[in-house]
FIKOLZA-1660 file (N, C-alpha, C; in steps of 0.1 Angstrom, whole numbers, plus 5000, padded with zeros to 4 digits):
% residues 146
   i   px   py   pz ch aa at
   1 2879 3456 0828  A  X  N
   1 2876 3458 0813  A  X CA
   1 2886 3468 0808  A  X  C
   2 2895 3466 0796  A  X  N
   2 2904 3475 0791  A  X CA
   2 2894 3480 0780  A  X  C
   3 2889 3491 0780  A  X  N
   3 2885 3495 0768  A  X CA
   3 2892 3498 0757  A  X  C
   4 2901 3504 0757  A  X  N
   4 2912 3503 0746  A  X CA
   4 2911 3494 0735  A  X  C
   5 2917 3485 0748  A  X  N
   5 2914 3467 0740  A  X CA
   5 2906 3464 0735  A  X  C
   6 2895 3468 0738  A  X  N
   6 2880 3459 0734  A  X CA
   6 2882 3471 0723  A  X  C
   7 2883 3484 0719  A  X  N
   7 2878 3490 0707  A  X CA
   7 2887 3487 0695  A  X  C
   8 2901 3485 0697  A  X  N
   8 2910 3478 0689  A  X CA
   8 2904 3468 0684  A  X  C
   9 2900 3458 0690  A  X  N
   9 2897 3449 0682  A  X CA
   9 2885 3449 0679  A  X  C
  10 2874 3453 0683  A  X  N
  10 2856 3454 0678  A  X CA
  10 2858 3464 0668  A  X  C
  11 2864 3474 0664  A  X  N
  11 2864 3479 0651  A  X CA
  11 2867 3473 0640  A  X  C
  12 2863 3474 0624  A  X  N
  12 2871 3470 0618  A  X CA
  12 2868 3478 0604  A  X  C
  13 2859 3486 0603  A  X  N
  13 2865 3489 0587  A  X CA
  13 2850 3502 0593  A  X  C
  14 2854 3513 0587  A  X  N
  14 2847 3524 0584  A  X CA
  14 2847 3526 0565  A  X  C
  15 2832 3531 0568  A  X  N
  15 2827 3532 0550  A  X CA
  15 2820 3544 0547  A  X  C
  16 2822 3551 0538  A  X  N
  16 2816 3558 0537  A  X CA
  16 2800 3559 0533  A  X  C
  17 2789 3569 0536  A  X  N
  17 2778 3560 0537  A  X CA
  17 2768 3578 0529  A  X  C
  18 2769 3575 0518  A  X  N
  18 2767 3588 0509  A  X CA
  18 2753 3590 0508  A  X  C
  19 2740 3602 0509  A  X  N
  19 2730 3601 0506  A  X CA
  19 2725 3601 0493  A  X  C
  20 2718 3595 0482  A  X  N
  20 2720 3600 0468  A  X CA
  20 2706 3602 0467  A  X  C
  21 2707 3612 0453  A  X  N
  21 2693 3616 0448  A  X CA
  21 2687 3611 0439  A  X  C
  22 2695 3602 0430  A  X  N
  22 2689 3594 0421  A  X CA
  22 2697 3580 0421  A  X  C
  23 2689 3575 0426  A  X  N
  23 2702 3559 0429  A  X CA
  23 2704 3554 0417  A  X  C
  24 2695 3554 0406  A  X  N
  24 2696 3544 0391  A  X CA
  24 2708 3551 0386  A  X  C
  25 2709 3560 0390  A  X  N
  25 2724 3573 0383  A  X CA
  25 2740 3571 0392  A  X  C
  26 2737 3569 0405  A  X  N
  26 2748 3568 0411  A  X CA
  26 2752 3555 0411  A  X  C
  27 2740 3541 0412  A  X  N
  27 2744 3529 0405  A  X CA
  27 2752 3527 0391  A  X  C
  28 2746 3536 0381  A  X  N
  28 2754 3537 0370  A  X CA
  28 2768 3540 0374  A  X  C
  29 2772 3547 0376  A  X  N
  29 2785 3561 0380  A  X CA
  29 2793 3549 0386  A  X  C
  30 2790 3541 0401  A  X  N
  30 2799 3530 0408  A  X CA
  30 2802 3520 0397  A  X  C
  31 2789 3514 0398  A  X  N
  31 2790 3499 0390  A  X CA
  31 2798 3499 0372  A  X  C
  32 2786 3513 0367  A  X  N
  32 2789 3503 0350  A  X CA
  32 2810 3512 0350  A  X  C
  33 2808 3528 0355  A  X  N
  33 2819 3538 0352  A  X CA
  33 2829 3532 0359  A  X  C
  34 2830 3528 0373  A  X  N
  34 2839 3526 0380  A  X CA
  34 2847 3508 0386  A  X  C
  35 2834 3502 0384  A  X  N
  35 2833 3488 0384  A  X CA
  35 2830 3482 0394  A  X  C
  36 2827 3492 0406  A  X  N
  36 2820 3486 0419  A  X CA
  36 2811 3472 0417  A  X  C
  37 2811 3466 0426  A  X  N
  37 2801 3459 0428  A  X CA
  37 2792 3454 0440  A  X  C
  38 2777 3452 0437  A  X  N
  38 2769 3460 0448  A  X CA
  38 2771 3444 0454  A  X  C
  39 2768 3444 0469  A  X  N
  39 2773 3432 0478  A  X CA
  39 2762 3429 0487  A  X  C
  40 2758 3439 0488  A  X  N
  40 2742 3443 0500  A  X CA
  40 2733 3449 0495  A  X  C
  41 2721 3450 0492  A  X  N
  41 2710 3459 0488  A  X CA
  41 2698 3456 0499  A  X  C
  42 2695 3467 0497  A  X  N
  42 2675 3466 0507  A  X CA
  42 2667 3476 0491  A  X  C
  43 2657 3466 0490  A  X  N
  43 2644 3473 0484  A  X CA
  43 2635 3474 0490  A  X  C
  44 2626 3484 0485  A  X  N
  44 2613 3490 0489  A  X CA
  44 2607 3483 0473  A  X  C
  45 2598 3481 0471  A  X  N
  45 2585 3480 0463  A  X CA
  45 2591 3477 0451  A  X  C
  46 2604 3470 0448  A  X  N
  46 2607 3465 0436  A  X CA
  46 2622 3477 0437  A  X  C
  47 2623 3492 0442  A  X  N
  47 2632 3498 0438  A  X CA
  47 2646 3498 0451  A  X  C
  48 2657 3498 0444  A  X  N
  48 2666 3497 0451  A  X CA
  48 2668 3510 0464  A  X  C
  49 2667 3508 0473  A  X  N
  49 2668 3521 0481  A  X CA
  49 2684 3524 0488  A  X  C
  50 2691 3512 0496  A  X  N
  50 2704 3513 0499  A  X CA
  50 2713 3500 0492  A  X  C
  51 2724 3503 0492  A  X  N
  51 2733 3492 0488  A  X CA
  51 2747 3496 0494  A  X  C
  52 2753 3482 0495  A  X  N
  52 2767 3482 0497  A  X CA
  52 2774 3478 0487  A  X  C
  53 2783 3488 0482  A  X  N
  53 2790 3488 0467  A  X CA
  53 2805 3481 0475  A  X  C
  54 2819 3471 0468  A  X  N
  54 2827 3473 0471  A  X CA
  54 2836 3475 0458  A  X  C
  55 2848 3477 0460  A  X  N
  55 2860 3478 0447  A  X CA
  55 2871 3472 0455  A  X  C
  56 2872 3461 0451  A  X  N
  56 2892 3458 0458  A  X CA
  56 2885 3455 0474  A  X  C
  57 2897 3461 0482  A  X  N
  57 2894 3460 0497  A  X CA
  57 2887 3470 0498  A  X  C
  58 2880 3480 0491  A  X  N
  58 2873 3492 0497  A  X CA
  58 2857 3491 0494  A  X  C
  59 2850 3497 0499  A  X  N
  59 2832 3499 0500  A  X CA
  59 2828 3509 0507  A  X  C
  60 2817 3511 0495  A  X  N
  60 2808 3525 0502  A  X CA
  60 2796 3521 0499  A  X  C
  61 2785 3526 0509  A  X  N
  61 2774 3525 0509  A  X CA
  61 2768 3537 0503  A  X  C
  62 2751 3537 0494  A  X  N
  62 2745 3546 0491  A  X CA
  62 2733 3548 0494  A  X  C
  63 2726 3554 0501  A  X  N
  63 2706 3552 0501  A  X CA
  63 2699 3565 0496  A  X  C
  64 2690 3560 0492  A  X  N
  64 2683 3571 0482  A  X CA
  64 2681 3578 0493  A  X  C
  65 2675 3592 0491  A  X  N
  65 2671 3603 0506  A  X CA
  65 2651 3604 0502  A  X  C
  66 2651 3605 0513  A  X  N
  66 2632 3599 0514  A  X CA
  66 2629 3611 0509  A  X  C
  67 2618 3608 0508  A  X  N
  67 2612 3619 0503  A  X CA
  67 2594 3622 0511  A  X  C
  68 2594 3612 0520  A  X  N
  68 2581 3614 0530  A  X CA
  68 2585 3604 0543  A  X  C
  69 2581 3601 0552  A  X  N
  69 2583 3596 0562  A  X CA
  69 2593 3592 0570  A  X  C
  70 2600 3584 0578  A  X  N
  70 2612 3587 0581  A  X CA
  70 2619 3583 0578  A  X  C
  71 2638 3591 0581  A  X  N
  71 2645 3585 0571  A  X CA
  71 2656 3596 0571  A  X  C
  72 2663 3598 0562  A  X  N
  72 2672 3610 0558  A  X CA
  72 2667 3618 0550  A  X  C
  73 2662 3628 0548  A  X  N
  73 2661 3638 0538  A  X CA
  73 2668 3647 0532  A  X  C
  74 2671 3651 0524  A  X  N
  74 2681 3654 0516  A  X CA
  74 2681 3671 0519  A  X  C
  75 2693 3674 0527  A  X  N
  75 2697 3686 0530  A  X CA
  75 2698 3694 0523  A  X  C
  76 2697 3708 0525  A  X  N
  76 2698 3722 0517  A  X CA
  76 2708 3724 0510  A  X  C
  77 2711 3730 0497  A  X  N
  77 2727 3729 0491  A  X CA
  77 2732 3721 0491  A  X  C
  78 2746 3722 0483  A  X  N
  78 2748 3713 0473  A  X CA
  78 2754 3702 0479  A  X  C
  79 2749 3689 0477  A  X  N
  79 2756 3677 0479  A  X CA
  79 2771 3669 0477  A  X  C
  80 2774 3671 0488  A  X  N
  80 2791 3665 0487  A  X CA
  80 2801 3672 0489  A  X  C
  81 2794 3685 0488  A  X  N
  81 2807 3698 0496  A  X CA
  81 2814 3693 0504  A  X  C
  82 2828 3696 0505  A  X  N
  82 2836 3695 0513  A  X CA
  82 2839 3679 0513  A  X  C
  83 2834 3670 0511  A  X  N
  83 2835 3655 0513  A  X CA
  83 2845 3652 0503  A  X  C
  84 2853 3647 0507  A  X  N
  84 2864 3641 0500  A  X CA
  84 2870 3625 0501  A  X  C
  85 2871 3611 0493  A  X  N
  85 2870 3599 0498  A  X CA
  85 2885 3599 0492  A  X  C
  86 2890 3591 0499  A  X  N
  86 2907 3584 0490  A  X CA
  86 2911 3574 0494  A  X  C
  87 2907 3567 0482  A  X  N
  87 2912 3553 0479  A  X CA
  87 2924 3550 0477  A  X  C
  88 2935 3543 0484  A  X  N
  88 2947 3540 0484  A  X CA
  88 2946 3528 0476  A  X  C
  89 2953 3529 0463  A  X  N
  89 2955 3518 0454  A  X CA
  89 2969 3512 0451  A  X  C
  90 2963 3503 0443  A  X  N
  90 2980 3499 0439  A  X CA
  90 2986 3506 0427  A  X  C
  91 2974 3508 0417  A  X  N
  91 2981 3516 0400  A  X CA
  91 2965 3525 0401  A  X  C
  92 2964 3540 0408  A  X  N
  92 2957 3545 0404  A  X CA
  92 2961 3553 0387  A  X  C
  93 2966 3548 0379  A  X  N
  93 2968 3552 0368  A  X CA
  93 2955 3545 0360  A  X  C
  94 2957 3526 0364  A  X  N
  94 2954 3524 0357  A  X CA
  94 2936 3525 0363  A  X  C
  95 2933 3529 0375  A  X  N
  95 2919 3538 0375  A  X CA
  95 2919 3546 0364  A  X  C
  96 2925 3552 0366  A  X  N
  96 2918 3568 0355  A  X CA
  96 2920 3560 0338  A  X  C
  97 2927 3551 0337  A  X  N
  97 2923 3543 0317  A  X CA
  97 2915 3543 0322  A  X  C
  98 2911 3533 0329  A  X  N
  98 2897 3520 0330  A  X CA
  98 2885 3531 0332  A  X  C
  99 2884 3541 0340  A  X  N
  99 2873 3550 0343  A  X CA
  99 2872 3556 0328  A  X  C
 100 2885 3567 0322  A  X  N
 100 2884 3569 0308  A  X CA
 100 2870 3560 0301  A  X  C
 101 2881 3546 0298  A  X  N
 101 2878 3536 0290  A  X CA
 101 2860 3538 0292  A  X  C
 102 2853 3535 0305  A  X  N
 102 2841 3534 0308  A  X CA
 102 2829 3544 0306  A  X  C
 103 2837 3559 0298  A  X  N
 103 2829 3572 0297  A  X CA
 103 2827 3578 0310  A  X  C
 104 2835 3577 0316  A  X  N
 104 2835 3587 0330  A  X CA
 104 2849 3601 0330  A  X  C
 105 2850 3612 0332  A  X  N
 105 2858 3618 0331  A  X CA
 105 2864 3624 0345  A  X  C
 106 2875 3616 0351  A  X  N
 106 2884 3618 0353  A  X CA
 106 2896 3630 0354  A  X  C
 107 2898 3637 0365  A  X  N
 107 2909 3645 0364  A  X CA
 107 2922 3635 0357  A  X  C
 108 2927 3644 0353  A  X  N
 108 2947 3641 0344  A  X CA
 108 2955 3638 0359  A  X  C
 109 2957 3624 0362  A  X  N
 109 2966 3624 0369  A  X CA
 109 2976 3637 0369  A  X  C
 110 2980 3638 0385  A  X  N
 110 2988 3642 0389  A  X CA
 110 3001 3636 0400  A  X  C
 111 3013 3640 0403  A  X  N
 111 3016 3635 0414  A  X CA
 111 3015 3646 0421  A  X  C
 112 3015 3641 0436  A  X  N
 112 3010 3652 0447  A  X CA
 112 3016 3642 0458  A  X  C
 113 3022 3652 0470  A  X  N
 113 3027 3642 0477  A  X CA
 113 3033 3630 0476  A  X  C
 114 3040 3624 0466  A  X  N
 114 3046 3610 0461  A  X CA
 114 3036 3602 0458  A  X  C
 115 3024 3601 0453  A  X  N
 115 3010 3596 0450  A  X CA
 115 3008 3599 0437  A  X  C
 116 3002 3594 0428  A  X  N
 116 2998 3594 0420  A  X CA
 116 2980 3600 0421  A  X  C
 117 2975 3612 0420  A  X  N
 117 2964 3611 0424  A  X CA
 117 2956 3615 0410  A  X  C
 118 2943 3607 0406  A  X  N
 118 2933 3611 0399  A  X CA
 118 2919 3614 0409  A  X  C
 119 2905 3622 0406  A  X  N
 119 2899 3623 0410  A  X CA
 119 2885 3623 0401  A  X  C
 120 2873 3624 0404  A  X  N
 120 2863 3621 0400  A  X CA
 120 2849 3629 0409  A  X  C
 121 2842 3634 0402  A  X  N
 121 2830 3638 0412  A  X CA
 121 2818 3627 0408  A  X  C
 122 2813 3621 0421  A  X  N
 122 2800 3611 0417  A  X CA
 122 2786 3622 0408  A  X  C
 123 2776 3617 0410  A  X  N
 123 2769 3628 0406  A  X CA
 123 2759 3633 0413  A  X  C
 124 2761 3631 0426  A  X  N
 124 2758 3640 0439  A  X CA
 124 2775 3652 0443  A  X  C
 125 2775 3649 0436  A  X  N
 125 2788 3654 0440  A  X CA
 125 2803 3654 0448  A  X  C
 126 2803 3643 0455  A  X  N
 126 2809 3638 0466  A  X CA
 126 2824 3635 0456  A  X  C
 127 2834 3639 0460  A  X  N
 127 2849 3638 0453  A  X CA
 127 2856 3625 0459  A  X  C
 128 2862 3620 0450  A  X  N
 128 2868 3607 0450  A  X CA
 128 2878 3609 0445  A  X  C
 129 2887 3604 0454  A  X  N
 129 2905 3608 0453  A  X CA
 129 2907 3593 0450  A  X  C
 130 2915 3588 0437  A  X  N
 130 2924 3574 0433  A  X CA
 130 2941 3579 0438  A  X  C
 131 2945 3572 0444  A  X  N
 131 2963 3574 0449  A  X CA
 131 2965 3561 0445  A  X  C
 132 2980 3565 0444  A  X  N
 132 2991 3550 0443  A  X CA
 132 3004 3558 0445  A  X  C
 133 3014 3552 0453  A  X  N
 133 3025 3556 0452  A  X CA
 133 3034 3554 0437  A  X  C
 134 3045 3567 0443  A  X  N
 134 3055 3566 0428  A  X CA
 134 3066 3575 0435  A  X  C
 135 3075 3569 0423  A  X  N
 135 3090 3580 0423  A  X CA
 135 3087 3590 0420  A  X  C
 136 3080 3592 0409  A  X  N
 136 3078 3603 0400  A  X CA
 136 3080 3618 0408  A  X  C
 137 3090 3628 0401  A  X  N
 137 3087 3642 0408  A  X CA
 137 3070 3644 0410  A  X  C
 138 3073 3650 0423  A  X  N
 138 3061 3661 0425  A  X CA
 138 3056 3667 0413  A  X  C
 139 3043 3671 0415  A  X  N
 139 3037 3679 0406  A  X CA
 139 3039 3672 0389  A  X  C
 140 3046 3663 0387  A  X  N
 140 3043 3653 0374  A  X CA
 140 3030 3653 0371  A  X  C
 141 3028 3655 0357  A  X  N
 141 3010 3654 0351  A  X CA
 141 3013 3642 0344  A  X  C
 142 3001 3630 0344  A  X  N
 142 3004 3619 0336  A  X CA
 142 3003 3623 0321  A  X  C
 143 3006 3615 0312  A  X  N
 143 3007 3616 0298  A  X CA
 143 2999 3605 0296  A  X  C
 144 2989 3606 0285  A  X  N
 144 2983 3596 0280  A  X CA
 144 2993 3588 0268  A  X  C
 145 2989 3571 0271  A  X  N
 145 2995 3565 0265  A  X CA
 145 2990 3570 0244  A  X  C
 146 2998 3567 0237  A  X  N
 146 2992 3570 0221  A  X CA
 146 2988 3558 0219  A  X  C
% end
């Protein structure tokens, strides 16, 4: 048995899998702000508890944190610290209109590393990096179109 081999191919996609505090809120934030759409869900008693959101080739999962019996419960301090997600796109520019456009507020593009990068905090907190490559000098701030 080559294990190598076998893990090469039995892997295939890592997701990130976020705990949230109010799902009707981080539902809003993916779906209406960002345009996710949910692919998988589990309910409890009519209310949505986890889902699999995707955008493009990418997806993240979210589950509410219990609040009695077992499960995840929602850890001390603040949610998302340190967590950083980055989505490799094709026109992260035209993320940050479309997010604009949706009432979500968006960092001002920058370039950074030859990328185009906008960002976003969910409302657990958890940071979301949009990239796309570019010529553009380093350190370039986008300009909003008039």
């Amino acid at each position: 048995m080559n294990l190598e081999s076998d893990s090469n191919q039995n892997v295939k996609q890592a997701i990130p899998f976020f705990g949230v505090t109010d799902m009707a809120e981080s539902v809003r934030f993916y779906v209406v702000g960002l345009g996710f759409k949910i692919i998988h869900r589990w309910e409890v008693d009519g209310a949505l508890r986890w889902c699999w959101m995707e955008l493009g080739g990418a997806a993240i999962m979210l589950q509410t944190f219990f609040k009695e019996g077992q499960g995840p419960w929602r850890p001390e301090g603040k949610l998302g610290q340190g967590v950083t997600i980055s989505f490799q796109c094709h026109d992260a520019l035209a993320i940050y209109n479309e997010a604009t456009h949706r009432g979500l507020n968006p960092s001002r593009p920058f370039v950074g590393n030859g990328m185009w990068v906008t960002t976003l905090f969910d409302p657990d907190g958890y940071q979301l990096e949009f990239e796309s490559p570019t010529d553009q000098p380093e350190e370039t701030e986008y300009i909003d179109p008039v």
